[in-house]
DRENVO-726557 format. One record per residue: x, y, z of N, C-alpha, C in turn; residue number from 1. Coordinates in pm, 1 decimal. Each point is the difference from the previous one (the first is absolute). Example, Ala and Ser with C-alpha at 12.3 -4.5 7.8 and 13.67 -1.06 7.14 Angstrom:
<sites>
    n_east   n_north      n_up   ca_east  ca_north     ca_up    c_east   c_north      c_up  resi
    1319.0    -569.0     780.0     -89.0     119.0       0.0      90.0     120.0       0.0     1
     -35.0     105.0     -72.0      82.0     119.0       6.0     -77.0     109.0      73.0     2
</sites>
This chain:
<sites>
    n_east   n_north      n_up   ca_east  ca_north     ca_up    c_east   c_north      c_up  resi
  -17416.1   13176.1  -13927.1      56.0      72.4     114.8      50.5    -100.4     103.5     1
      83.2      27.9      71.3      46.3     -58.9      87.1     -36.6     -46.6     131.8     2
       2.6     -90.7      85.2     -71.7     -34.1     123.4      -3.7     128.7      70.4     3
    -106.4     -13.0      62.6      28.1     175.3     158.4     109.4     -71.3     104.1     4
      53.7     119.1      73.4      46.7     -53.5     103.5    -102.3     -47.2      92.9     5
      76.2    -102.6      92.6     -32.2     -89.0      92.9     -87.2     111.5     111.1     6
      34.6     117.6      43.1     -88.5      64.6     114.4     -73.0     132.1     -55.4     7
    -170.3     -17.7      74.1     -70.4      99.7     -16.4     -95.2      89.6     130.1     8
     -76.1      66.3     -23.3     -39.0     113.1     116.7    -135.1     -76.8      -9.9     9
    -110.8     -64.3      71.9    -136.2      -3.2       0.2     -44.2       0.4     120.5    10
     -89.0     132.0     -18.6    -102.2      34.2     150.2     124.4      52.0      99.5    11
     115.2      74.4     -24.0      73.7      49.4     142.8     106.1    -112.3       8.5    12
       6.3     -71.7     -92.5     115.9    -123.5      40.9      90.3     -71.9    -119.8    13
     143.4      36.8      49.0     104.4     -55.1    -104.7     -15.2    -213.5      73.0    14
     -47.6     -33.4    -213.0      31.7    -150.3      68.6      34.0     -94.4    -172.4    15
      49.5     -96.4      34.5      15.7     -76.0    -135.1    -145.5      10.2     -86.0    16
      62.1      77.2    -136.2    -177.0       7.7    -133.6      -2.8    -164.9      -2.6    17
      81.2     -78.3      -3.6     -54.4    -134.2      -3.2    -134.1     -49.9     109.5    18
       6.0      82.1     136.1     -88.3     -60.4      76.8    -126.1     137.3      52.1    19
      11.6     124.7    -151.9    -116.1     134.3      44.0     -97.6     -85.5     -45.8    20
    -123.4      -5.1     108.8    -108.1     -33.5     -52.6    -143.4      98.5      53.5    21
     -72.9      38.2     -89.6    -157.4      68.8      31.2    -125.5    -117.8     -31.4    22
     -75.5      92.4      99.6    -148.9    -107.8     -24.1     -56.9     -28.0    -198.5    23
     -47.1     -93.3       1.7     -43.7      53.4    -165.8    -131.8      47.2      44.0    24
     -73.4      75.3     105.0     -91.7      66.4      -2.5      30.6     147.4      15.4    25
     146.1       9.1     -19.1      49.7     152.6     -22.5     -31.1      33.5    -118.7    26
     -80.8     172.1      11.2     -68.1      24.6     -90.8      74.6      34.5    -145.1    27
     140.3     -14.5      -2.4      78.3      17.0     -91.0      12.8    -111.5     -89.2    28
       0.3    -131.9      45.5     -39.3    -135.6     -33.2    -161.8     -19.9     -97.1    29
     -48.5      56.8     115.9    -177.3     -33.7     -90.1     -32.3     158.0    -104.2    30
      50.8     131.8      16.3     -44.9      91.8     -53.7      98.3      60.3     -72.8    31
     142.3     -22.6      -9.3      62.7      68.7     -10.3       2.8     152.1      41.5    32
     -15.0     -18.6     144.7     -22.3     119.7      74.2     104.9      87.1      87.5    33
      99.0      59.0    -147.6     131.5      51.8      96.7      30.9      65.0    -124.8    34
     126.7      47.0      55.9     127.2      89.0     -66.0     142.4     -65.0      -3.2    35
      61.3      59.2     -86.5     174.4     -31.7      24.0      58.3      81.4     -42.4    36
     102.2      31.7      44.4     112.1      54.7     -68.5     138.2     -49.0      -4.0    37
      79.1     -12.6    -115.1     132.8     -32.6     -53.9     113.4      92.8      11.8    38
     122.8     -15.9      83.9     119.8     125.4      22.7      80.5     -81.1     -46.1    39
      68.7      66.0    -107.4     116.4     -36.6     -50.8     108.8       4.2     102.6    40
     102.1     -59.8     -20.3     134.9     -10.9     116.6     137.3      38.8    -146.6    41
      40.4     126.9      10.1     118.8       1.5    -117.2     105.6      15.9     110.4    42
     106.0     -77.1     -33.7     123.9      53.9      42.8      31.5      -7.4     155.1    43
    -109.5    -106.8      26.5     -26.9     -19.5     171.3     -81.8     107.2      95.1    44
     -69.3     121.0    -110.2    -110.8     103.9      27.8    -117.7      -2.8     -49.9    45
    -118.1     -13.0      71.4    -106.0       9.9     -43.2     -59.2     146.5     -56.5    46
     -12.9     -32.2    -162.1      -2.2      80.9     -66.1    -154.3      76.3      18.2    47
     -13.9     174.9      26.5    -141.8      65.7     -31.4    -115.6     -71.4     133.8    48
     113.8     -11.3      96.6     -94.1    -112.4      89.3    -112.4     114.1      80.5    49
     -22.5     130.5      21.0     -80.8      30.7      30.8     -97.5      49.2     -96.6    50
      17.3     -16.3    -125.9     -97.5      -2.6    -131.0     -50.9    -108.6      36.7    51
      64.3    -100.6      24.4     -79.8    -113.3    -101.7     -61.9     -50.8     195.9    52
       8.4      55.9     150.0    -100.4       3.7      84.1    -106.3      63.1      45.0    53
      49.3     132.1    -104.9    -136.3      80.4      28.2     -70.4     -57.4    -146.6    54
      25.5     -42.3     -96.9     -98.5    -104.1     -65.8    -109.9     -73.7      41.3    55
     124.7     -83.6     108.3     -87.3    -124.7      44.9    -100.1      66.2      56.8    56
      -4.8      99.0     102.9     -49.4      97.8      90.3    -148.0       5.0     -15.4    57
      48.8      62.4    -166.8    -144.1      35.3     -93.0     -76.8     -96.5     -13.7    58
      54.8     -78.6     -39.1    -103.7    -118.2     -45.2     -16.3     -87.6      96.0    59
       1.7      24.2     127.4     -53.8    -121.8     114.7    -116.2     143.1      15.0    60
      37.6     136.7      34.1    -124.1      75.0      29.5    -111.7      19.1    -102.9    61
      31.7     -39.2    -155.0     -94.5      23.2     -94.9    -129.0    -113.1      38.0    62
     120.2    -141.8      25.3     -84.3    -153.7      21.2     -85.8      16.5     143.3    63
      44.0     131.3      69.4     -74.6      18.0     164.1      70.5    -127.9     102.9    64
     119.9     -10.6     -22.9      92.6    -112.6      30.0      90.6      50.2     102.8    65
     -27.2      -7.8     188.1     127.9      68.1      18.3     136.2     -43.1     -12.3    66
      57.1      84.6      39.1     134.4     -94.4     -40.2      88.1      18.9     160.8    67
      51.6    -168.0      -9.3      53.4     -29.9     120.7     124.6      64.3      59.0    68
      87.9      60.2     -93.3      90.1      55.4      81.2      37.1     139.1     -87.9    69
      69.0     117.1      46.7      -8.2     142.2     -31.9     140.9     -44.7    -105.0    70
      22.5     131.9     -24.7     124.4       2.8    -136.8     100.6     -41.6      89.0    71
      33.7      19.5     134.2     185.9     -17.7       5.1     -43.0    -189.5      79.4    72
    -123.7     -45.6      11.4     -13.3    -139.6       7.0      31.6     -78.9     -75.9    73
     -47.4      59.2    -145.9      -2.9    -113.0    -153.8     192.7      47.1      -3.1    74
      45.7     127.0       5.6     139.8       5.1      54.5      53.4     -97.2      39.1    75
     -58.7     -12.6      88.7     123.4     -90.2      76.7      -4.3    -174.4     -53.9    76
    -118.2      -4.8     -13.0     -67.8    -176.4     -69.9     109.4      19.9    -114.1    77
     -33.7      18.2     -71.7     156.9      54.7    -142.8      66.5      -1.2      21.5    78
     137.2      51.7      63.0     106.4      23.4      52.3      47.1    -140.9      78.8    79
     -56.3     -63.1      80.9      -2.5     -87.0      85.5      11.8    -131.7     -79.2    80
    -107.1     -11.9    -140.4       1.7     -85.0    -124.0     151.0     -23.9     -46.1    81
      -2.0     157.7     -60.1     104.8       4.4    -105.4     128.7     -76.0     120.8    82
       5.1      71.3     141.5     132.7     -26.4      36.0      30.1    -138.9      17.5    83
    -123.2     -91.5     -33.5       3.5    -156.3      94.0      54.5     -42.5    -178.4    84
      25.9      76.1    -133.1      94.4     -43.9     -64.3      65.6      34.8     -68.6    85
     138.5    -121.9     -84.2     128.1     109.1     -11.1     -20.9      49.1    -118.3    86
     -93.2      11.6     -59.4     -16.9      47.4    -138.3     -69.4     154.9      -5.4    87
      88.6     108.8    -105.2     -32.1     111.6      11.9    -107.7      24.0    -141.1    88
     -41.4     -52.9     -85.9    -138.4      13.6    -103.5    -114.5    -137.8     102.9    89
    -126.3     136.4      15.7    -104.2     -72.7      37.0     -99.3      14.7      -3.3    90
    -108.0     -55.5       1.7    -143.8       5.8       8.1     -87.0      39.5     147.6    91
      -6.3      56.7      31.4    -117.8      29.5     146.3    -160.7     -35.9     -20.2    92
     -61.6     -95.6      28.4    -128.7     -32.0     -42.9     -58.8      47.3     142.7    93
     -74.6     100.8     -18.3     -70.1      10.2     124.3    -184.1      17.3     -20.1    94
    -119.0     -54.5      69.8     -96.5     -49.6     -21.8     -77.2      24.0     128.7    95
    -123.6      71.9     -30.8     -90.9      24.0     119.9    -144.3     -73.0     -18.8    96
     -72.6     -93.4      76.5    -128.1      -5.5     -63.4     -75.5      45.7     141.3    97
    -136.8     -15.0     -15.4    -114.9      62.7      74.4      -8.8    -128.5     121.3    98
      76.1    -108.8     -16.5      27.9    -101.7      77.3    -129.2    -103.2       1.4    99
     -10.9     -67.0     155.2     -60.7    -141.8     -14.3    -109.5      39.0     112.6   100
    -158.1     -12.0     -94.1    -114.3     -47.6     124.5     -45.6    -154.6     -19.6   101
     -71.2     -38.9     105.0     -35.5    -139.6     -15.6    -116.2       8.6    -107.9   102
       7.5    -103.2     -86.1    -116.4      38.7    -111.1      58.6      78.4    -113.2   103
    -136.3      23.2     -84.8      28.3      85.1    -167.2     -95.2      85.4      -2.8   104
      15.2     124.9       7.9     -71.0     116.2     -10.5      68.1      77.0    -119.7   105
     -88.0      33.8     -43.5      42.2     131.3    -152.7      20.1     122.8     106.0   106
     -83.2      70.1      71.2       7.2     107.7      69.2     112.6      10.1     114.0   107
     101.5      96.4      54.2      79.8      12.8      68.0     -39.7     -70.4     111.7   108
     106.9     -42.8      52.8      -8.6     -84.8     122.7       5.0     122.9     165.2   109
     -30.5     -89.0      57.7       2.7     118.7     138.9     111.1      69.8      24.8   110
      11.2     117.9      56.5     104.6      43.4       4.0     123.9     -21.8      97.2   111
     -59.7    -124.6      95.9     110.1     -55.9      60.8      94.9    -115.5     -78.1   112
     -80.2     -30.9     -98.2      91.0     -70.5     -93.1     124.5      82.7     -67.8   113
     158.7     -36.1      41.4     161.0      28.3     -33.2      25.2      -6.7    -163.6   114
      12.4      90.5     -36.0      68.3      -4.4    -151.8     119.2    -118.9       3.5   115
      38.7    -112.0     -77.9      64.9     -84.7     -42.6     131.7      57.9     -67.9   116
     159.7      20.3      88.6      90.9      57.1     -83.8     111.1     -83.6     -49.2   117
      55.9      -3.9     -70.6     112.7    -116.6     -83.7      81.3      88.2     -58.8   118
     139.0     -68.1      16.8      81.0      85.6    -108.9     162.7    -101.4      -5.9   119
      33.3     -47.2     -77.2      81.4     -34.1     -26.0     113.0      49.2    -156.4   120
     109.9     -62.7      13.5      92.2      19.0    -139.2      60.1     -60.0     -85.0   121
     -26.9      24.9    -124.7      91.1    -102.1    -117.5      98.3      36.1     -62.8   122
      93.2     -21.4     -72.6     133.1      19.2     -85.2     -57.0      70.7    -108.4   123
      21.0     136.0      15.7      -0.7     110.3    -123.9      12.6     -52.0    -164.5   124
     -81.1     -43.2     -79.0       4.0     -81.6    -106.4      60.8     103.4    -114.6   125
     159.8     -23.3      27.4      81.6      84.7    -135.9     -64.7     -17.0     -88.9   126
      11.9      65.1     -87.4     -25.7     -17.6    -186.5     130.0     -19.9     -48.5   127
     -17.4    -100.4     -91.1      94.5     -79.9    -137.5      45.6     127.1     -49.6   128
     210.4     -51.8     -43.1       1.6      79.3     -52.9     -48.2       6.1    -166.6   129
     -46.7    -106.1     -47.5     -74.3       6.5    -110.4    -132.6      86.3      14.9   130
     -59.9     -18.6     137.4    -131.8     165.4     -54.1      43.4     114.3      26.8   131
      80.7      25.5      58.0      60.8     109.7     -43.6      56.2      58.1     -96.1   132
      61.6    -121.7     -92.1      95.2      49.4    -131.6    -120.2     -13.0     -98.8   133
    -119.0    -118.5      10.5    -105.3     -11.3     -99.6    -143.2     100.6       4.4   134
     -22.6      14.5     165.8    -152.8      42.0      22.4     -62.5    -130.8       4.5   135
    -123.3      86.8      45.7     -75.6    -135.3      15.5    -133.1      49.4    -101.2   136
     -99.3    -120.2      21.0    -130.8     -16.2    -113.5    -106.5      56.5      93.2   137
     -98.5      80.9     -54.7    -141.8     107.1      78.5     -93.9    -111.7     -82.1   138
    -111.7     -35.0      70.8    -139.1     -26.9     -96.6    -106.0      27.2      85.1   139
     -56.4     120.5     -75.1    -119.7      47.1      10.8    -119.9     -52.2      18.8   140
     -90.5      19.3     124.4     -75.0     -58.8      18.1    -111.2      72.3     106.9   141
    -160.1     -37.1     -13.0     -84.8     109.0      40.3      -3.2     -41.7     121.6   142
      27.2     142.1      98.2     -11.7     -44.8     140.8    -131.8      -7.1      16.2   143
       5.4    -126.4      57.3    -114.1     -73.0      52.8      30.5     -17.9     183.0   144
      26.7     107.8      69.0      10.7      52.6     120.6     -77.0      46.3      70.1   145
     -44.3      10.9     119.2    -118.0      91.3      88.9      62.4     123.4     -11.4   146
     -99.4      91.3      27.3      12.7     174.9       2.3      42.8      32.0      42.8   147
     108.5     -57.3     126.7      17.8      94.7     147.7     180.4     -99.9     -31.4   148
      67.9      62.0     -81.7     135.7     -36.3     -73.5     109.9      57.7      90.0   149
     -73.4     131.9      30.3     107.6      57.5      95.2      15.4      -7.8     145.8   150
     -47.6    -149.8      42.3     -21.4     -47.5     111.6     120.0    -119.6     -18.2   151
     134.9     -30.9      92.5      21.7    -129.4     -56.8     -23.2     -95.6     105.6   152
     -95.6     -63.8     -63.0    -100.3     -80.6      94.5      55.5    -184.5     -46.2   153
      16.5     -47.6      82.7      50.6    -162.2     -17.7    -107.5     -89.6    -106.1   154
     -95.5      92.9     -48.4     -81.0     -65.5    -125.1      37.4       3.9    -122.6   155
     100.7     -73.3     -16.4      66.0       8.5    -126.2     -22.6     -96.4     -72.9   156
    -126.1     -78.5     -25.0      36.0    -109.8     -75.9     -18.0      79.2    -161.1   157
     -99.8     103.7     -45.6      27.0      55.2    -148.0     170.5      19.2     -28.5   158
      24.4      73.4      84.7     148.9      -0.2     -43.5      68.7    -139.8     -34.8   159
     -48.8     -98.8      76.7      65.7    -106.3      42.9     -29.8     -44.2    -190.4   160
    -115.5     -36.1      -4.3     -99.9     -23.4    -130.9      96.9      59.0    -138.0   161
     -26.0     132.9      32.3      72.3     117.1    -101.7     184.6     -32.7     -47.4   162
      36.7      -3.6     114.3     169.9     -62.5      14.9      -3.0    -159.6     -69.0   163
     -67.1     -46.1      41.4      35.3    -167.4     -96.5     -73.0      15.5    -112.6   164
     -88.5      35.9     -48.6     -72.6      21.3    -155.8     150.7      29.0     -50.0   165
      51.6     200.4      20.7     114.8      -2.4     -70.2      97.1     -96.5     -26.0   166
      53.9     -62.7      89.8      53.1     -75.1       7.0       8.3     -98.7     -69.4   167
     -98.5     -88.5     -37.1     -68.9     -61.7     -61.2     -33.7      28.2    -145.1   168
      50.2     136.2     -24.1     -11.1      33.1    -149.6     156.0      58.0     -46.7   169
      97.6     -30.5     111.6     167.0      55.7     -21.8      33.3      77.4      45.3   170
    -100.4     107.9     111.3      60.6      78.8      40.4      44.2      -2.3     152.7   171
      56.2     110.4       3.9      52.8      11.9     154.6    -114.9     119.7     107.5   172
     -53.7      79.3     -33.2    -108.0      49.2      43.1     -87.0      37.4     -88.1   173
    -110.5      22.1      63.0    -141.2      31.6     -13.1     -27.4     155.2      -7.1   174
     -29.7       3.7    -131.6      19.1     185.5     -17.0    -155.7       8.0      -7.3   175
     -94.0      65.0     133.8    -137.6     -12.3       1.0     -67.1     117.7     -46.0   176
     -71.7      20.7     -89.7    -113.7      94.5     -50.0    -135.4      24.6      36.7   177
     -77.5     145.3       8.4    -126.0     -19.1      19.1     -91.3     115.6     -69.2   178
     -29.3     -14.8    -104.0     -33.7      70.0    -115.5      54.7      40.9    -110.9   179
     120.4     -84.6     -17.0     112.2      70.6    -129.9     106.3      47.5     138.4   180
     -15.7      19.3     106.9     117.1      97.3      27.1      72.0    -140.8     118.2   181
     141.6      59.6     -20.9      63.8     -74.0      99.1      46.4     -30.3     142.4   182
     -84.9     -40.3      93.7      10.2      24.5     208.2     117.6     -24.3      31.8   183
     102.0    -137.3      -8.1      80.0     -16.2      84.7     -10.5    -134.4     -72.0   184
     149.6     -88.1      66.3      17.7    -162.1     -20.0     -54.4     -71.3      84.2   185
     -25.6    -126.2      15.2     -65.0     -24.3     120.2     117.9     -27.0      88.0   186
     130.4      29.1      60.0      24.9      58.9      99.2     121.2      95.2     -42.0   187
     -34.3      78.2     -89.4     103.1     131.5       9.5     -85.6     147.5    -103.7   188
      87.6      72.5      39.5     -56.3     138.5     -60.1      51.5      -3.7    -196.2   189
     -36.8      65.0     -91.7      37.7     -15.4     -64.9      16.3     157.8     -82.1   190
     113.0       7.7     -65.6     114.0     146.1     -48.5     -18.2     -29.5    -114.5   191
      -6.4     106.4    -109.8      -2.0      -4.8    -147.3     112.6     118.0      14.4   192
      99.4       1.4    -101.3      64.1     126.2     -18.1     -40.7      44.0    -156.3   193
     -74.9     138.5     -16.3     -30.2       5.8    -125.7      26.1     214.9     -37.6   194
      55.4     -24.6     -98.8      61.5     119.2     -28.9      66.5      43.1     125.7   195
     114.6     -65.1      -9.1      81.9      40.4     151.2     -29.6      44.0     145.5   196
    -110.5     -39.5      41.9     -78.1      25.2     126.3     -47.6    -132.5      32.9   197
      53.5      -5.2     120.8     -83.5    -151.2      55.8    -139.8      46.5      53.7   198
     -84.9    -125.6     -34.4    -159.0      10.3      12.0     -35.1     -75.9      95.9   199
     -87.1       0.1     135.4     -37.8    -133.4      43.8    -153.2      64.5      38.1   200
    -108.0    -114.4      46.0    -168.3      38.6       3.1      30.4      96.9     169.5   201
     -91.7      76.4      -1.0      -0.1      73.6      96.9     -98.4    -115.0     141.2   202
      14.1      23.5     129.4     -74.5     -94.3     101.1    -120.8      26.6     -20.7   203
    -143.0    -130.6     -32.4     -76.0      34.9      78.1     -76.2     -98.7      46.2   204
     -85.1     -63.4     -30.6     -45.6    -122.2     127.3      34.2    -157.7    -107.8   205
      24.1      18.3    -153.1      44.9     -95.0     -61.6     159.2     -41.6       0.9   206
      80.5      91.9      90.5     146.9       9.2       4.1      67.4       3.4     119.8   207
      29.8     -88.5      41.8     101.8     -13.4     158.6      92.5      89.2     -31.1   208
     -16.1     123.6     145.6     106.9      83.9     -85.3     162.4     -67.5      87.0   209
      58.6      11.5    -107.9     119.2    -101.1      17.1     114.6      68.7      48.1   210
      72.5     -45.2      96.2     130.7      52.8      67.5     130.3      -0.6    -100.0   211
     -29.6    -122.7     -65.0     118.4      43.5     -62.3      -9.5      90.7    -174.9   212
    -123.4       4.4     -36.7     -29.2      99.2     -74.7      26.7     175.9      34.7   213
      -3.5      19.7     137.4      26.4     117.5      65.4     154.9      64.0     -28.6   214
      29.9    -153.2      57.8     216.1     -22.1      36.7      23.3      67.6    -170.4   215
      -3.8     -91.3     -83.7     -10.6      21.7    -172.5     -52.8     150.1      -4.0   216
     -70.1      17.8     -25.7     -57.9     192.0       0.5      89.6      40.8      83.1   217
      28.6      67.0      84.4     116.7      25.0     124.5     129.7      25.7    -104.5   218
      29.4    -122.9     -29.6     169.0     -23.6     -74.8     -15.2      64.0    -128.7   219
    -110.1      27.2     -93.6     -42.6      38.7    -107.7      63.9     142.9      30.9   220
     -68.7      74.4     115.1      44.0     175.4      47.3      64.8      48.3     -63.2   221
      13.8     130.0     -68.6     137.3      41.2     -47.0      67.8     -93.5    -146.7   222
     -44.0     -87.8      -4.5      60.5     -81.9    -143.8    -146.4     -30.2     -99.4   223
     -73.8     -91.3      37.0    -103.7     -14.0    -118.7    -185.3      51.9      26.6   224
       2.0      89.4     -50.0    -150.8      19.4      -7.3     -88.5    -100.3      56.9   225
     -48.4      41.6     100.1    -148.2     -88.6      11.8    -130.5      16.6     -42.1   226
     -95.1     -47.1     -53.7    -114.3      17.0     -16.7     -98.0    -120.0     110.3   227
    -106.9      50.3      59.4     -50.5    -103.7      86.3    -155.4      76.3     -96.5   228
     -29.2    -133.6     -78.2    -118.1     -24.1     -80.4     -47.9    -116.3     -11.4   229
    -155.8       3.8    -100.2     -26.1    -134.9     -50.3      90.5     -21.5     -81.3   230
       0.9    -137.5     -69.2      45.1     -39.7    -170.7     -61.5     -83.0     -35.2   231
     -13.3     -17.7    -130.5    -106.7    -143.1     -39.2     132.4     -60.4     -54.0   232
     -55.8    -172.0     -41.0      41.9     -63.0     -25.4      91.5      -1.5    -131.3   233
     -36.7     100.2     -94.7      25.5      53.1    -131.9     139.2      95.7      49.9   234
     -10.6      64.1      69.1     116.8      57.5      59.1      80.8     -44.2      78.2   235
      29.6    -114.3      77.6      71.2     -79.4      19.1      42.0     -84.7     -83.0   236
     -15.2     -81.9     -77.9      31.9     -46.9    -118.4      71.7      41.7     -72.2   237
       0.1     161.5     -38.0      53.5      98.4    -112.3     134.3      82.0      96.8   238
       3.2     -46.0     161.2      93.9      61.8      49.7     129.8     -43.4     -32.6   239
     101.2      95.0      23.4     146.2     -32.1       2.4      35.2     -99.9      96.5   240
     -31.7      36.5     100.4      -3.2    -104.4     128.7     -74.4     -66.3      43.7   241
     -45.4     -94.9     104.4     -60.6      -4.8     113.6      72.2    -132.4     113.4   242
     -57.5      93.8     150.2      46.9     -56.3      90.1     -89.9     -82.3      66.6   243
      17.2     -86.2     120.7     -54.7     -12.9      90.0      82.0      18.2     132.0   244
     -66.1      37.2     105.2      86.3      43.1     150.3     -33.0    -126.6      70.7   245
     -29.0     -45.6     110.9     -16.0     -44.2      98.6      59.9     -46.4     138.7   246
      15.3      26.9     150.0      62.6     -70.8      65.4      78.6     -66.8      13.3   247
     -48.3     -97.7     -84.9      68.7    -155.5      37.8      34.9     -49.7    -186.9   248
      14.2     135.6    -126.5      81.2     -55.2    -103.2      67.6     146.7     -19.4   249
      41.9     131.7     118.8      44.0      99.1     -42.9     -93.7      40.3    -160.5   250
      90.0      36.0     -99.3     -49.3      64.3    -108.1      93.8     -68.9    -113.4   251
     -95.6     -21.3     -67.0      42.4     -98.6    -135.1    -103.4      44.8     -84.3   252
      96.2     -14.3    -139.1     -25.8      11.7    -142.5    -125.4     -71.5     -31.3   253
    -120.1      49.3     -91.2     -34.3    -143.7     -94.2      26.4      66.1     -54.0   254
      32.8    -133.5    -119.6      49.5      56.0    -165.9    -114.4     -89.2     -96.1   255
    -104.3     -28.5      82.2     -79.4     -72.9    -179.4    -142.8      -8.4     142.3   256
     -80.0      54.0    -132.2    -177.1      14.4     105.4     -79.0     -94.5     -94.3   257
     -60.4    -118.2       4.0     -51.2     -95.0     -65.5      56.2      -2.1    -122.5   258
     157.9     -75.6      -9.0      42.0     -17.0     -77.3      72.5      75.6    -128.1   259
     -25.3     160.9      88.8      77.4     106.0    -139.1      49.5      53.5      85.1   260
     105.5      30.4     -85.4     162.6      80.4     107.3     -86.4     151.7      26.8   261
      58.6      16.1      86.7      38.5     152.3      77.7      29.4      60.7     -61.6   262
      87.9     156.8     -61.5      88.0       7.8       9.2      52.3     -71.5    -124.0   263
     159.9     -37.6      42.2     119.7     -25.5    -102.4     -40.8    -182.2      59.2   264
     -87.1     -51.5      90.5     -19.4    -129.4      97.1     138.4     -42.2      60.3   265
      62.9     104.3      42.2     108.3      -4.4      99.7       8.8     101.3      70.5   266
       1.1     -15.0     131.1      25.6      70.8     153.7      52.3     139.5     -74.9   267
    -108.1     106.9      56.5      33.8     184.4    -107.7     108.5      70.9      96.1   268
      55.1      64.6     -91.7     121.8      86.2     129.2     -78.8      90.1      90.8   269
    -129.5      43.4      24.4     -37.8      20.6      81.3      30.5     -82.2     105.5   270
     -83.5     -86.0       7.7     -40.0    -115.1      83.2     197.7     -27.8      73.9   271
      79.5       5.7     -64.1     148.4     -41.6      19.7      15.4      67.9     110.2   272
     -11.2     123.8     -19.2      61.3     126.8      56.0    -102.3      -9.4     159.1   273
    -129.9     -29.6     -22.5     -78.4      -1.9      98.7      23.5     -95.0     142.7   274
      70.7    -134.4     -99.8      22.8    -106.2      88.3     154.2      56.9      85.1   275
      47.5      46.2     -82.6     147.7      41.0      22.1     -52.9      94.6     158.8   276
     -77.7      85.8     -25.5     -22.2      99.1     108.7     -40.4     -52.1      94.3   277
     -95.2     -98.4     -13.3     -56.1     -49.6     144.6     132.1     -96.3      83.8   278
      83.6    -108.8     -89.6      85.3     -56.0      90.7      86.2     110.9      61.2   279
      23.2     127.3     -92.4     106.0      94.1     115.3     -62.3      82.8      80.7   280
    -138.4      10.2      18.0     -95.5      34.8      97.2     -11.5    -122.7     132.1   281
      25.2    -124.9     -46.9     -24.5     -63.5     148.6     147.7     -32.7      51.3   282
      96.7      35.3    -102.5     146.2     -12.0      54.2      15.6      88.8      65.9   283
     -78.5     130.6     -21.7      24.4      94.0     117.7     -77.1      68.1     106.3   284
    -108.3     -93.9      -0.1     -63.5      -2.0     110.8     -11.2    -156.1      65.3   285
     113.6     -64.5       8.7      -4.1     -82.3      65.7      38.4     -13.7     134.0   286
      82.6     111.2      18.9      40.9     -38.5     161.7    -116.2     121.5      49.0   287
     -74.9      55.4     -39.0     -77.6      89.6      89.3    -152.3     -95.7      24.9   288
     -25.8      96.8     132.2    -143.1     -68.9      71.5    -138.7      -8.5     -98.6   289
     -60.3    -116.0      24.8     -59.4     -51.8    -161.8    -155.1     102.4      16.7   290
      28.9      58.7     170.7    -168.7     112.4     -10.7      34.9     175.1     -23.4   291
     135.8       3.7     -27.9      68.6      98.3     -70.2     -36.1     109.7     -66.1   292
      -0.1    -128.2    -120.5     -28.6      70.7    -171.5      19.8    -102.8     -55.0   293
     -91.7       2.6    -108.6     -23.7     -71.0    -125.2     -48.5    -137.8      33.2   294
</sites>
């Protein structure tokens, strides 16, 4: 991925990310004690941006985390980002922790202690047009994750773990399991299309429920069957399709899950037609207000 831009938001203040600095006794540092959330920027609009803040919302109140500024605040921090550059595909990294007491305590700090807020932006990381024309590689692997999944909490090193193993064995994500059945990638939702109905796991505390899994269901309306179920691993494998969604890779094909094709192991005309819909979905919601719709 590409460098971030040069300016970011920390604690109430636009200043060079070269010179944001926090205590390392911020409890996000020693505990990984926070949240984040990721807004896509399509087309110079931040895409689903009040999905993906009443997200964040959730999961600073699940962590008992308040959060420093209301929805049209993280508004304006975004907007203010995106406008400081000239590029219309982007990343919004925005990040809350429980902030900095003097010392290391496991138990919450006093309540005059300030939640810690950050948010800066990077260059929207296109996809090749080779994974698009090829797909990419799934390898399966047992989530080895904490319980509370549908929190997205800045403790990501399993994912972190989970993402380079695949990697490390050829693939491009981490297709995670937990009993035979299949949760999610470690950072995207994951779509089987099987007997002409797209399938994805229904939310529950093993599954971040995902914004852009929503957007995908949404565009499905009226054209392809949804089913929101389990699947095991045996049924993904044996599907016609499968997808992954996410933020920050839209929705892409895999065509081979530890090493056996998909499918025909080339991008399914489902999946074509799907991608097709979403770029003429943000072509035409691009000049409208990004707390709108969609």
């Amino acid at each position: 991925m590409a460098d971030p831009y040069p300016t970011c938001w920390l604690n109430g203040e636009y200043l060079p990310l070269a010179e944001a600095r926090i205590s390392p006794l911020d409890r996000g540092f020693l505990f990984a004690d926070g949240a984040y959330e990721v807004v896509p920027v399509h087309r110079g609009r931040p895409f689903r941006m009040r999905q993906h803040l009443e997200r964040f919302d959730r999961s600073l109140a699940e962590l008992r985390i308040g959060n420093p500024l209301p929805l049209a605040g993280w508004v304006e921090v975004t907007n203010t980002l995106v406008a400081a550059t000239s590029a219309t595909e982007l990343l919004v990294y925005l990040q809350v922790t429980r902030g900095m007491e003097y010392g290391r305590n496991h138990l919450f700090p006093p309540a005059t202690v300030e939640p810690t807020g950050f948010a800066f932006v990077s260059p929207y990381p296109q996809p090749a047009q080779s994974l698009l024309e090829r797909g990419l590689a799934g390898v399966t692997l047992e989530d080895t994750r904490w319980a509370r999944c549908d929190i997205k909490s800045v403790a990501l090193l399993a994912n972190v773990l989970l993402r380079q193993e695949a990697q490390d064995k050829g693939g491009s994500e981490a297709i995670l399991t937990r009993d035979g059945r299949v949760t999610e990638g470690s950072s995207s939702t994951v779509f089987i299309v099987r007997d002409g109905k797209l399938v994805t796991p229904p939310n529950d505390h093993s599954i971040l429920p995902g914004t852009s899994r929503d957007a995908v269901i949404e565009l499905a309306a009226g054209w392809l069957p949804v089913e929101i179920r389990t699947f095991s691993v045996d049924d993904m494998r044996s599907a016609s399709e499968v997808w992954i969604a996410s933020a920050g890779r839209g929705v892409l094909p895999v065509t081979s899950v530890d090493g056996k094709a998909i499918g025909t192991g080339t991008p399914g005309a489902t999946w074509l037609s799907m991608y097709a819909r979403l770029q003429q979905h943000l072509d035409a919601i691009a000049a409208r207000p990004a707390l709108v719709d969609a």
